[in-house]
C-alpha positions as CSV (number, residue, x, y, z in Angstrom):
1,X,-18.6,160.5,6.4
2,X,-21.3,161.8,8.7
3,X,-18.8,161.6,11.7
4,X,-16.7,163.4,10.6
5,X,-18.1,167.0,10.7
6,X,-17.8,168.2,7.5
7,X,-18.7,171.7,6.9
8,X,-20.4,172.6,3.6
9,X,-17.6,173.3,1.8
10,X,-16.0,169.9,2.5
11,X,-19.7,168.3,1.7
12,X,-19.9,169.9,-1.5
13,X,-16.8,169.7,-2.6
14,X,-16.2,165.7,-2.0
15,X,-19.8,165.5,-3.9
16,X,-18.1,167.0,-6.7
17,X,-15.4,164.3,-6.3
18,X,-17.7,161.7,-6.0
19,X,-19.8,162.7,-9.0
20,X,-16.3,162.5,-11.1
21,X,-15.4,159.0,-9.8
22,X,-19.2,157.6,-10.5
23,X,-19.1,159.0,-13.6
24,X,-15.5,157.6,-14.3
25,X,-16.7,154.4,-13.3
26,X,-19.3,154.0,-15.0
27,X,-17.2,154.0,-18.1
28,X,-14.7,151.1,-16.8
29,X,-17.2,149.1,-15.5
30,X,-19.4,149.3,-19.1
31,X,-15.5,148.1,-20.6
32,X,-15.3,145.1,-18.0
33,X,-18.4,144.0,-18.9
34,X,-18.0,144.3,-22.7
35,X,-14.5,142.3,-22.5
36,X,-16.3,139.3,-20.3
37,X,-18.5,139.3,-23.1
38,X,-16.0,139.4,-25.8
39,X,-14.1,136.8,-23.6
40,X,-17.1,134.3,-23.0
41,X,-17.2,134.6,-27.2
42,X,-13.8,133.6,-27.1
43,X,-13.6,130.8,-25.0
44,X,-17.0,129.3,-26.6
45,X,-15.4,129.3,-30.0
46,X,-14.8,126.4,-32.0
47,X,-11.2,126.6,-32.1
48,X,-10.0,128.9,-29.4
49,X,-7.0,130.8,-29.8
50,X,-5.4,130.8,-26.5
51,X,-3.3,134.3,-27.6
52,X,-6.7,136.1,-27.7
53,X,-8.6,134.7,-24.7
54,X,-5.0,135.4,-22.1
55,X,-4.8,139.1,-24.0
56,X,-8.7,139.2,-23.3
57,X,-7.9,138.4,-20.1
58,X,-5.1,140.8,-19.5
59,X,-7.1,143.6,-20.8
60,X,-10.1,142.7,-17.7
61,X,-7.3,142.5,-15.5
62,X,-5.7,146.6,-16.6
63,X,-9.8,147.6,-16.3
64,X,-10.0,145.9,-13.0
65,X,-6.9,148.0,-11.4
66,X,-8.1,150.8,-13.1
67,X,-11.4,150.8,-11.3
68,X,-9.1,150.1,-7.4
69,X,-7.1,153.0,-8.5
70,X,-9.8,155.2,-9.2
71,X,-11.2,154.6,-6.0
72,X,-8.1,155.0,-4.3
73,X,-7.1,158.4,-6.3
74,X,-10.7,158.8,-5.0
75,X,-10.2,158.5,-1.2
76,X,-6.5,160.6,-1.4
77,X,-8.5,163.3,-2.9
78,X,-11.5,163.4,-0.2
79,X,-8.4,162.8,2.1
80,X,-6.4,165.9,0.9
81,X,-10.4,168.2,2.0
82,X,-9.9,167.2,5.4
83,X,-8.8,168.5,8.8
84,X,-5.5,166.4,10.4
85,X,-8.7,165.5,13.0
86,X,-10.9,164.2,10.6
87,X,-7.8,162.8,8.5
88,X,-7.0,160.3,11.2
89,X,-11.5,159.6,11.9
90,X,-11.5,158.9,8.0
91,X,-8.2,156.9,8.0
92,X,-9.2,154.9,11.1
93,X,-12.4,153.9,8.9
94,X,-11.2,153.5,6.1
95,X,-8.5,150.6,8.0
96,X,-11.7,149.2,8.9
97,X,-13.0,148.5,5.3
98,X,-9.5,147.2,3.6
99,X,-9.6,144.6,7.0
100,X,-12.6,143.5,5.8
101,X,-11.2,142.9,2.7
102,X,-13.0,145.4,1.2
103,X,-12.6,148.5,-1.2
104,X,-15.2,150.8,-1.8
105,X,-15.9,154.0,-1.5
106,X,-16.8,155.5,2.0
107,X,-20.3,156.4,2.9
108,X,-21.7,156.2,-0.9
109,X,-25.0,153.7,-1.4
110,X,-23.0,152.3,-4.7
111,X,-25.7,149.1,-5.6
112,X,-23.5,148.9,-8.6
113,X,-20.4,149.2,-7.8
114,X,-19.5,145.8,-6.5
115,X,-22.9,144.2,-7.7
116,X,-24.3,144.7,-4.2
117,X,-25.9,147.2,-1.5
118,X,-22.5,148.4,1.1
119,X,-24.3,146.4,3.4
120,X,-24.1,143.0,1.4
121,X,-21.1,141.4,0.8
122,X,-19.4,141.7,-2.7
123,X,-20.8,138.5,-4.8
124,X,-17.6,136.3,-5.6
């Protein structure tokens, strides 16, 4: 984000955005975690019902692409602030990132977002 010259407009206005998505986030991840919870209960009962743990599953799985598309509602938005010369600086690193395999947000020090510092791999 740093290379691309915002100018104080831009910086404020894709904090604001960021601020929503955190904030969003939060909320999702607190869900995924109650489910694999609720899931782990599941799968440790006496008699499993093999209905409830696949819909337990399912419902991780909706939370889970809700999370990717808020970050990628995320990134159209910051994208949308831009200049056509910062546009193709911010799509050029962003290619970078989803090569890697990797989708998070762009120049944000998330240590909870993928259970690790950008700099660290994403646990698997």
């Amino acid at each position: 984000m740093e290379k691309l010259g915002l100018n104080e407009k831009q910086k404020t206005d894709i904090a604001g955005l960021r601020t929503d998505m955190e904030k969003s986030m939060v909320g999702i991840q607190a869900k995924i975690k109650i489910a694999r919870i609720d899931l782990r209960n599941l799968v440790a009962a006496e008699s499993p019902d093999k209905a409830a743990i696949e819909g337990k599953m399912k419902e991780i799985n909706d939370l889970q692409y809700q999370a990717k598309k808020l970050t990628v509602d995320h990134l159209f938005a910051v994208y949308a602030l831009l200049t056509p010369e910062q546009q193709k600086m911010f799509k050029g690193q962003l290619m970078k990132r989803l090569s890697g395999g990797e989708m998070r947000p762009m120049g944000h020090r998330w240590e909870g977002f993928r259970g690790g510092k950008p700099d660290e791999p994403a646990p698997r």
